[in-house]
N, C-alpha and C positions, 0 to 999 in steps of 0.2 A: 504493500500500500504506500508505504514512503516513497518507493520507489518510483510509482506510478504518480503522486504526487509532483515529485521532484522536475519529470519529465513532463508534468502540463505548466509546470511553471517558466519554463526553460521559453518558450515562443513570445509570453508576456515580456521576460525580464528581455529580451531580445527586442521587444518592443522599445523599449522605457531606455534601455540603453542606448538606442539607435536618435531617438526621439532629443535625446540631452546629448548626445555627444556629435553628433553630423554636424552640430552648427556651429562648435567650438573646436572640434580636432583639427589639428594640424600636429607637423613634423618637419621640421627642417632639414630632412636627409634626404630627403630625392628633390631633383629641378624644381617641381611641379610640389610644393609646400602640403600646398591647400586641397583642390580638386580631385588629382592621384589619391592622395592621403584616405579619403573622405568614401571615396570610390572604392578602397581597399577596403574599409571597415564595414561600409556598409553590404558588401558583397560576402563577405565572411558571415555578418551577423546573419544575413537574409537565409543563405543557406544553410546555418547551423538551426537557426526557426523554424526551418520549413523542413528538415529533417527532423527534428523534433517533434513535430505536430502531427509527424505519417509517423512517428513510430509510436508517438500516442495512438491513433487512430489500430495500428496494429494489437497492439497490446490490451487496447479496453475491447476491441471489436466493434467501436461504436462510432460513427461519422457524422459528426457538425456540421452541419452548412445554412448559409444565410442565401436565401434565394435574391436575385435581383438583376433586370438586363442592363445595369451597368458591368456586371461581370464580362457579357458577353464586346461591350466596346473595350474593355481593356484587355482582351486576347483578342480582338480583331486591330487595335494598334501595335499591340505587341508582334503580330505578324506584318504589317505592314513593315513596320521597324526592320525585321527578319530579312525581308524580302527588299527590301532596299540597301540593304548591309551586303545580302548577294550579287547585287549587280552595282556594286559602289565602284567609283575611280577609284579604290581602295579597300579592300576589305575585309585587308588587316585592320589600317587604321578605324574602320566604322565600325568594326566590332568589339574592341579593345577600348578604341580611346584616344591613346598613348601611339604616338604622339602630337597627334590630332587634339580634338577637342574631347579631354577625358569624357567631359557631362556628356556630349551629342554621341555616344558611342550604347551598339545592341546593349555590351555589359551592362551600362550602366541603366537601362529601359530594362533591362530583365529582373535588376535588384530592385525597381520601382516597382515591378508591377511583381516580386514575392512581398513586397512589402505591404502593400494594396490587400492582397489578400492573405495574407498573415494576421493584419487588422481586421479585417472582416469574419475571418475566421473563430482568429481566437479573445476577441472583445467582447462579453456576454452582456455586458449591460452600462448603463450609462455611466453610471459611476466610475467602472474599470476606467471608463472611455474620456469623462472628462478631467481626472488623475494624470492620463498618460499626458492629452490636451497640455494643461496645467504646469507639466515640466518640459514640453514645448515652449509654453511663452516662455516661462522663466529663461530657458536656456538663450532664447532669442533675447530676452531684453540682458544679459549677461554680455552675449555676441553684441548689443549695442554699446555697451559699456565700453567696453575693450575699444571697440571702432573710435568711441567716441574719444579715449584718452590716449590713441595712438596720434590720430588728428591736434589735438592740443600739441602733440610732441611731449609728451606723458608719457613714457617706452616704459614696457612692464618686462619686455626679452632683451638680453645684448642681442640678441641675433635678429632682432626687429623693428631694427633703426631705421625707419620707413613711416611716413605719416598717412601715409594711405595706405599701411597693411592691418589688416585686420581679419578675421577668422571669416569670414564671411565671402567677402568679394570687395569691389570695389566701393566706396560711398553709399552712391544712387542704390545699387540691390541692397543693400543693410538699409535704404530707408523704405525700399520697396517691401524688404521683410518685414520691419515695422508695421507699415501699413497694415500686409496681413495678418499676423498675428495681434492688431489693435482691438478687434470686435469680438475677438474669442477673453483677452485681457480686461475689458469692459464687461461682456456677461459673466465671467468668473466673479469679478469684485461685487457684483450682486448677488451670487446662488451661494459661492463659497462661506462659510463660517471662521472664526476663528482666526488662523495666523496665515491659513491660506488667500482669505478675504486682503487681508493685509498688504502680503507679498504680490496679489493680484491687481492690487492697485497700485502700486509702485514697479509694477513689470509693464501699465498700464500708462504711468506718469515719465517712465524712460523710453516707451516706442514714441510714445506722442513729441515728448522734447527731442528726440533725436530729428524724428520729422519734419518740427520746427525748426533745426538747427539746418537743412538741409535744404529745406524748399526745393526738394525734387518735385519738378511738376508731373512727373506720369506715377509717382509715389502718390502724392493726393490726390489726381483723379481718381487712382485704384481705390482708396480710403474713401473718397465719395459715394462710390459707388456701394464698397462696405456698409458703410453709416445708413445710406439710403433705404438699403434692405431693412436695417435694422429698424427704421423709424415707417417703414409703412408696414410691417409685423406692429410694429408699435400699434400703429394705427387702426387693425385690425383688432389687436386686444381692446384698444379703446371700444370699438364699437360692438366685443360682445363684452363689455362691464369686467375687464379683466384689468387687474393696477397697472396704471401707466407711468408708474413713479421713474421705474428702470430707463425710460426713451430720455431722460430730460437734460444726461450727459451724453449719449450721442450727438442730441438737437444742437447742443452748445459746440461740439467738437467739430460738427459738421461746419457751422457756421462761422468758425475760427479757420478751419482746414479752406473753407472758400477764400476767407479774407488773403491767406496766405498765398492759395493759388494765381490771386488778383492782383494781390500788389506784391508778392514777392520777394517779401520782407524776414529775413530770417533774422533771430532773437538776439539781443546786446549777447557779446562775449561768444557767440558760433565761430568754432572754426574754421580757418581760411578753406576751399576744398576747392581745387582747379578743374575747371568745367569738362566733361567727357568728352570725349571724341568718339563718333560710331559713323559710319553712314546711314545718311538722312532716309526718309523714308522711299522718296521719290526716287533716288540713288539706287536703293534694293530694287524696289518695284521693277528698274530698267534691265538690272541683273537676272531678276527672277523671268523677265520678258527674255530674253536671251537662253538662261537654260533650260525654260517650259520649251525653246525649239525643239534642243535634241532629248529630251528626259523629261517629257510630258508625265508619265507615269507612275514612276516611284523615284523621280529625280536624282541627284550625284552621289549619295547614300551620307550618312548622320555621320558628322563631322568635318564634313570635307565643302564649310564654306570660302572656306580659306582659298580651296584651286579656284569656285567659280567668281569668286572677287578679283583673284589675278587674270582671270581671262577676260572676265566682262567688266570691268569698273571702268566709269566714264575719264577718258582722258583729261578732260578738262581739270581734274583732281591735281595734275602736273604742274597747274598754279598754285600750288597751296602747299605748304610745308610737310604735309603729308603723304605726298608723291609718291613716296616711296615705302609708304607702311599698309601690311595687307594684313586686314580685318580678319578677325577669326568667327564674329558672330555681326549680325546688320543691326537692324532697328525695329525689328518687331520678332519674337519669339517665331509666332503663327506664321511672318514672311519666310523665318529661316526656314523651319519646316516645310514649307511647300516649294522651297527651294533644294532641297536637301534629299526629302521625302518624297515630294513630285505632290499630284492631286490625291492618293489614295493615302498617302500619310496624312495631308494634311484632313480630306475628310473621315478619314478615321480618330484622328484625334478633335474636329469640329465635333463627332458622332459621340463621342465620348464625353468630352462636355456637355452638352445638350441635352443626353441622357438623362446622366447625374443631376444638372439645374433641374428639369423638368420631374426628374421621380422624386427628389428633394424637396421641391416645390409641393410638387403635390402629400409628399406626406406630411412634410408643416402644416397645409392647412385644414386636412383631413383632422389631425388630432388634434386634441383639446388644449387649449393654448394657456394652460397652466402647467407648474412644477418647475422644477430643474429640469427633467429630460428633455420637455422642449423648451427650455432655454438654453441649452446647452447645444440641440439640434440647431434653432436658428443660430447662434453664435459661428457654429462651424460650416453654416449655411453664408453668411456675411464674407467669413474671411474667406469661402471659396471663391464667391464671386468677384473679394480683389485680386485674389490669387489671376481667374482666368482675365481679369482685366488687363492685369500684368503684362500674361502669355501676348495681347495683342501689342500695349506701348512701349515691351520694352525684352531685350534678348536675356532670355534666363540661365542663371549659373546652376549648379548641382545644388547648393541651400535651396534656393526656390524650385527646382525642379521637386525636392524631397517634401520641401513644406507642401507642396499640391497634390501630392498623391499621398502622403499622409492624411489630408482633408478628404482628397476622394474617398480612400477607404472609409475616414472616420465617419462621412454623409452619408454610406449606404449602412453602414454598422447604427446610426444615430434616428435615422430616416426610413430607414428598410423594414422586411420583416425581422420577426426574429430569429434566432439559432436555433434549427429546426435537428434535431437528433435521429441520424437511422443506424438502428440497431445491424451488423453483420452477423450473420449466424458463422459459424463454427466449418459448417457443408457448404455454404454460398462461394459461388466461384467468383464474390467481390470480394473475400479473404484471400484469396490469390491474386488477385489485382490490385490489391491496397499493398500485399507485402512486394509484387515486383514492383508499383510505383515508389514506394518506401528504396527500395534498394537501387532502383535507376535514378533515382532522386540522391542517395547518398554516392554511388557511384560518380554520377557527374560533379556534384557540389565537390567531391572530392580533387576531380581531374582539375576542374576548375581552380579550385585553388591552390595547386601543384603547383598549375602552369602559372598559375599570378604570382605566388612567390617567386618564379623563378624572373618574371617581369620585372616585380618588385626588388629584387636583388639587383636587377640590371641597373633600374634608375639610381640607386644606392650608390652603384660603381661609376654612375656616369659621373654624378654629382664630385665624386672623391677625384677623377680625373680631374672635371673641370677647375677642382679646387688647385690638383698637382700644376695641372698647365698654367695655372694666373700666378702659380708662387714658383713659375719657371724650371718645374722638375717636368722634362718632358718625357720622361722614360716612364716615371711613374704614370701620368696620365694619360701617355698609350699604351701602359699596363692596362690601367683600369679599365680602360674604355674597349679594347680588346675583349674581355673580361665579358661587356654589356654586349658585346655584339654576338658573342658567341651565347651568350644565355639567353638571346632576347633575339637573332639575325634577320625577324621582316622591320627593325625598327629602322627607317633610315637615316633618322637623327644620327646614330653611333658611327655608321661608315661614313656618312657626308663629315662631320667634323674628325673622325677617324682620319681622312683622307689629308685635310688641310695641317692636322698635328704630324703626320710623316710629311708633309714638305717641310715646317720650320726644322724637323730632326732633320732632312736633308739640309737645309743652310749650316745646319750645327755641325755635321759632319764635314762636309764642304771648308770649314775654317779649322778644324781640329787638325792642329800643325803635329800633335802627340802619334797620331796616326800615320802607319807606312802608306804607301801610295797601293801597295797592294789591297793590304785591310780597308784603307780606305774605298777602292773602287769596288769591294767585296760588297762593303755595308751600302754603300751606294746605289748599287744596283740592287739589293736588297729591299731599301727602303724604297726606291721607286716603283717597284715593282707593287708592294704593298699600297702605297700611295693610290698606283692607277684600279689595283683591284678594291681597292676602298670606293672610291668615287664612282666605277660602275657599279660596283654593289649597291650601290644609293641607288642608283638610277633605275635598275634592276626590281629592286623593291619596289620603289614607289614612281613610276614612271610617268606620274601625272601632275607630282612638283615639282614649280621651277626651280626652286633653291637647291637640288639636286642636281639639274639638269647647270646653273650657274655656276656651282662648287667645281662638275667636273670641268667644265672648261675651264675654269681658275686651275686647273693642276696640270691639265693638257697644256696651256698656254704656258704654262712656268716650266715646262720638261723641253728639252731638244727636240727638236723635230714633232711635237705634238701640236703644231700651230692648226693644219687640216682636222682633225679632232677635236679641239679647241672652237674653231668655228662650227661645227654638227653641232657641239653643246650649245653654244649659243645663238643658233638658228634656230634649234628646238625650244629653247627656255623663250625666245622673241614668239615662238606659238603658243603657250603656254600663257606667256604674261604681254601682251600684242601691245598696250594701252602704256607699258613703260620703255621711257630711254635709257633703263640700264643693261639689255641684253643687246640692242644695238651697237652702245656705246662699247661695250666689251667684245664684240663680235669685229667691231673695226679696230681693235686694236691686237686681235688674232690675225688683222689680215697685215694689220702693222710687222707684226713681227715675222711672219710669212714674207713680208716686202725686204727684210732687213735681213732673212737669212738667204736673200736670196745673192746668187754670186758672180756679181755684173761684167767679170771677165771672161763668163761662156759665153758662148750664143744665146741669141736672146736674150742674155741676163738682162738688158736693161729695161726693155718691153717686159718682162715679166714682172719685173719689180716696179715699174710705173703702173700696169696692170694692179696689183696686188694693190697698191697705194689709192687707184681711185676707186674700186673694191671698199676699201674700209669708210673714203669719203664720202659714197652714197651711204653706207650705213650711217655713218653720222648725220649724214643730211636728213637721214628717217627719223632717227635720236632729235633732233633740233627742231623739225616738226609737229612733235610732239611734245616737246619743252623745250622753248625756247628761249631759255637760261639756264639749262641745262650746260654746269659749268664744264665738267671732263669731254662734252664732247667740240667745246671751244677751244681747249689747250690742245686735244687730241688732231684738231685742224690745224692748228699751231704747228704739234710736233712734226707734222706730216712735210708741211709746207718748209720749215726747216733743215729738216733730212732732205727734200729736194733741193736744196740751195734757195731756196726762196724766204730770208731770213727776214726782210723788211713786211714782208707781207704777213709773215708769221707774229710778227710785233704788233702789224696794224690788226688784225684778227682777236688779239689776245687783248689790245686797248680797247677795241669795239668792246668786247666783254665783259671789261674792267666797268665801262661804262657804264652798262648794263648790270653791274652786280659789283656797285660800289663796295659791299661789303662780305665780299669770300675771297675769303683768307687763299684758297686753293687756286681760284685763278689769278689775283695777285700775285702770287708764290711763283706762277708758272711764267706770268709776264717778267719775274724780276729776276728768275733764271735765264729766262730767254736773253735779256740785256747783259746777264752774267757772263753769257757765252759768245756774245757779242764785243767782252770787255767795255761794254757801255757804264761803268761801274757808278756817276753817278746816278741815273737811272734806275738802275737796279736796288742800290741803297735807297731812293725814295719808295719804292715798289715794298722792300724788305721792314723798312719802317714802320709802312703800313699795317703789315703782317702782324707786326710782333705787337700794336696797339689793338688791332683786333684778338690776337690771340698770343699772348706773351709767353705762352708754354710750347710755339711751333720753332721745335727744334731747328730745323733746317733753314729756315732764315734767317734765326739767331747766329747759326752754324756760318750761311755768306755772310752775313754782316759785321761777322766778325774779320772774317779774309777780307774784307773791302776798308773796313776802318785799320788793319794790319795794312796794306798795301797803301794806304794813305797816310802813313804814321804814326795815327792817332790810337796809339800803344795801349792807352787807359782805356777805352771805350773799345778795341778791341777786346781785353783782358777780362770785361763785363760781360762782350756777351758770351765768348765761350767758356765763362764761370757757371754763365746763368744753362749753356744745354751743356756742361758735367754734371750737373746737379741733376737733370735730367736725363744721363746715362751717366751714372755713376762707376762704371767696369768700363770707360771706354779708354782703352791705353794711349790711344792716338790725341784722346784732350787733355789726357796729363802731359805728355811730353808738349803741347800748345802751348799748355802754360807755363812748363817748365822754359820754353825757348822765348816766351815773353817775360819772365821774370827775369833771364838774365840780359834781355836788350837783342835777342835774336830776331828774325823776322819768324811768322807763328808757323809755317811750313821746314822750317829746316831741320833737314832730317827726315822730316813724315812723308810717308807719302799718302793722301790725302784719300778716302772711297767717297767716291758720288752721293752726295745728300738723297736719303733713300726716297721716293715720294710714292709711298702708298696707295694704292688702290684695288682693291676689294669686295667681294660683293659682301649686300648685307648678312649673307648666311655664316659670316665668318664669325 
């Protein structure tokens, strides 16, 4: 009997733990803190609940169930979900997560929907049910707290020196949380007794101030729409003589929540909180108009907003400092999904909703609109319908995705019939179906969490890599990362930065004077070797990212003779991501170095290499087209026109641009080299000036500036700047001996022989 005890309680406390800790865990050991984290625990709990609850059902012989055709929408999303994950541009990524969008990933719609029915299952009565509620809000209005004293710059972790990090997501979702969790915080402070009353109105007095601190406006519409429900039940009460005492703090909250929406005025002493960036609505809507061409049906599969924003996002974005950053989620939840999903996700999840409001609706007003039970129903009634207000104004993280299907379940559990018991006999061949579902159910939970451990070890090792690589141990963090790729190999994350940590060990190799020339050429071609099968390996995996398809050309381009190579990758990555000047821009400078290996004392050398030269300048011409301040591919016309002997033209190219973008550092940098090599030195030193007051940390003009005020004798103001980049390469032997050769009245080259001020350029996946 203990035993059998032990084992019904197991699905509740799995409840109750899931419910308080989803909104607060995190860990700082894999990339992914928050999400990953959140997604691991919840995937563990769900299926150790739901084995529990089939081996309960095994053991007593006797099966629970709440009837209700919301069941039947949340296993026709759940399939949708399925079926769109099967015919994903990925689907690896749409079923995992990782390293995609953990939240939009099958796994994590499979832990929602055991969760769903877990609650439905094992919730017998209102009380269980508005207890569990209960240490929801709390845990949320705790999740506020934290938000809120991160934002002050009140750090409660060394490790979370960050004023927008908090357990939650970003700002806006913890004020979107609030929201929902305000109408359930509100009827508790009424039904509850005691110390719970108490606490329920202070989990109450913290959603609502954070909301004021925030003035998120699609956070208070969703809260209006809450409040609203609440006050026309109100109103219903009134008119069958039931206390309306309970409406008269919504009435007020409502009417505060509007003022704020109007004028937008958040409360003395709010913290500062820097406005989001998502794209607009209109911006999706044209996306979504583009992928409904080819993936009308179950769309690009869950996760994978990210490729159709790189394909489709409106160019005109190239004006905007945002040019170059691709969005993982849009502007409306409901848009993602139908972009993602295609039409049958999204009207399976419309189907699902509508259900739910509609059989919710209707059992509020069938039953007798006294007690706690329904107040407790309506409460969980209010916050759904911020919840799905949500889904429409605003893109949901994993918090919000959990808090809506936690309500779903708890609306048919609160709303529904009740736990209808059927006995199995002993001889019924559903005793044989309940024990193979019990053991295919432990069987998978199991595999499943094999294989996620061995996931979750991966991110572990990538994290420690990434940690070895920043504190410049590169052995160790192509240890580690090695490590992740072999535990984890559809991840492409691991081989694409796999690939770019064997080139810096190639530059490292390459100077290691300790090394025979033999050993040397050993490891050499060793490491390139690995290098190149790093970078297809990416590509291999995930064939439908650009930053894949960018990286390997970044490794083709930096090898001998990989220039041909080099350009495929970024022909394919300019199909991929059509709308940006960064695969152009890198595709011309593949054909650059194609022009420059080429060897003008054969035949044809020189038509080949003019060839190859106007080659990369229509590329550029397409890059400038579409952004046209697009600085690399101004200087990259520069360099072109330069290496032709056309060195005036290359200056006037580079001034145009200057013009145009009085203030980057990078094509200053490039003009004031160009005059460098020109020996135009005062020129150059006005160009480098600039440099160093836009950006007093850029090495390399510190570096000429210091050669130009050296070669004009002005010994002190040399000696400043190449103090000021030692300080900034601290191991560089070549600026001690500088200064050594200025301190004693030398000129700053004697002796040294000088390497090329290096000038960076990278894609962003680096």
């Amino acid at each position: 009997m203990m035993r059998l005890l032990k084992l019904e309680s197991i699905p509740k406390a799995t409840l109750y733990i899931a419910v308080f800790l989803i909104p607060l865990f995190f860990l700082p050991i894999t990339q992914n803190p928050l999400q990953y984290q959140k997604q691991t625990l919840l995937v563990v709990l769900m299926f150790l609940g739901v084995i529990s609850w089939l081996g309960q059902v095994v053991s007593r012989g006797e099966f629970a169930f709440r009837k209700s055709w919301v069941h039947a929408g949340v296993g026709i999303f759940l399939l949708a979900t399925l079926l769109s994950t099967a015919f994903s541009l990925w689907r690896y990524g749409s079923f995992w997560g990782l390293p995609l969008d953990v939240t939009d990933s099958f796994m994590t719609f499979l832990a929602f929907g055991l969760l769903y029915f877990l609650i439905v299952l094992s919730v017998e009565s209102v009380s269980q049910l508005s207890h569990m509620l209960f240490v929801l809000v709390v845990s949320l209005a705790v999740g506020d707290t934290f938000a809120f004293l991160q934002l002050k710059g009140w750090f409660l972790f060394p490790f979370a020196q960050n004023t927008l990090f908090n357990t939650i997501g970003n700002p806006n979702s913890v004020a979107l949380l609030s929201a929902v969790a305000l109408p359930m915080a509100l009827v508790f402070s009424v039904v509850f007794r005691g110390w719970k009353l108490w606490v329920s109105r202070l989990a109450a007095f913290v959603l609502f101030l954070f909301l004021s601190f925030t003035t998120f406006s699609s956070a208070l519409i969703a809260l209006s729409v809450g409040l609203l429900i609440l006050l026309v039940f109100g109103m219903m009460s009134w008119r069958k003589r039931v206390s309306l005492g309970w409406v008269a703090l919504p009435m007020a909250l409502l009417a505060v929540t509007l003022f704020l929406l109007v004028f937008r005025t958040p409360l003395p002493g709010a913290p500062s909180i820097p406005p989001e960036v998502s794209p607009s609505f209109a911006g999706e809507m044209e996306i979504v108009k583009q992928v409904f061409r080819e993936s009308p049906i179950l769309g690009t599969g869950p996760g994978t907003f990210v490729f159709d924003y790189a394909k489709y996002h409106d160019p005109q974005l190239n004006a905007t400092v945002f040019w170059g950053t691709r969005f993982s989620s849009g502007a409306s939840e409901a848009l993602d999904t139908l972009m993602t999903r295609g039409a049958v996700g999204l009207l399976a999840l419309l189907g699902l909703v509508l259900s739910a409001l509609f059989f919710a609706f209707r059992g509020l007003v069938s039953r007798s609109q006294e007690g706690s039970g329904w107040m407790v129903g309506l409460a969980v009634f209010a916050s759904f319908g911020v919840s799905v207000t949500g889904l429409l104004v605003y893109p949901s993280n994993f918090v919000l995705w959990f808090v809506f299907w936690v309500l779903l379940g708890s609306l048919v559990a609160v709303t529904g019939t009740r736990v209808q018991r059927f006995a199995i006999p002993a001889s019924s061949p559903l005793t044989m179906v309940s024990s193979l579902a019990f053991l295919l159910t432990l069987i998978f939970g199991l595999g499943v969490i094999f294989v996620g451990a061995q996931k979750y070890t991966a991110e572990v090792r990538y994290l420690q890599g990434v940690q070895a690589s920043n504190a410049g141990d590169l052995d160790v963090a192509i240890e580690k990362i090695v490590e992740s790729a072999n535990l984890s190999p559809s991840n492409d994350q691991y081989w694409r930065d796999l690939s770019q940590l064997y080139l810096s060990k190639l530059s490292q190799l390459s100077a290691d004077t300790e090394l025979s020339p033999d050993e040397r050429d050993k490891l050499i071609q060793a490491v390139v070797g690995s290098a190149l099968t790093s970078a297809n390996r990416a590509t291999l995996v995930s064939p439908n990212n650009v930053a894949n398809w960018n990286v390997r050309g970044f490794v083709y381009r930096a090898l001998p003779g990989g220039e041909s190579l080099a350009a495929e990758s970024y022909k394919r990555a300019s199909e991929l991501e059509p709308a940006s000047p960064f695969s152009f821009g890198e595709l011309a400078r593949a054909y650059m170095v194609q022009a420059q290996r080429v060897n003008v004392q054969e035949e044809g050398g020189i038509e080949a290499r003019e060839s190859a030269y106007q080659l990369a300048l229509d590329q550029l011409a397409k890059a400038l087209e579409l952004k046209s301040d697009y600085s690399t591919a101004h200087f990259l016309i520069a360099a072109i026109l330069e290496q032709q002997g056309k060195a005036e033209e290359a200056i006037g190219q580079l001034t145009k641009a200057v013009e145009q973008l009085p203030n980057d550092e990078t094509t200053r940098f490039q003009l004031g080299l160009l005059y460098y090599n020109q020996e135009r030195f005062s020129s150059a030193q006005e160009q480098f000036e600039q440099v160093k007051k836009l950006n007093p940390q850029h090495a390399n003009a510190r570096y000429l500036l210091g050669l130009i005020y050296d070669q004009k004798g002005e010994a002190d103001k040399a000696r400043a700047e190449f103090a000021a980049v030692a300080q900034l390469n601290p191991d560089s032997q070549e600026l001690k001996l500088i200064l050594e050769n200025l301190d004693n009245g030398l000129p700053a080259l004697e002796g040294v022989t000088p390497q090329a001020p290096p000038v960076p350029e990278t894609p962003p996946e680096l």
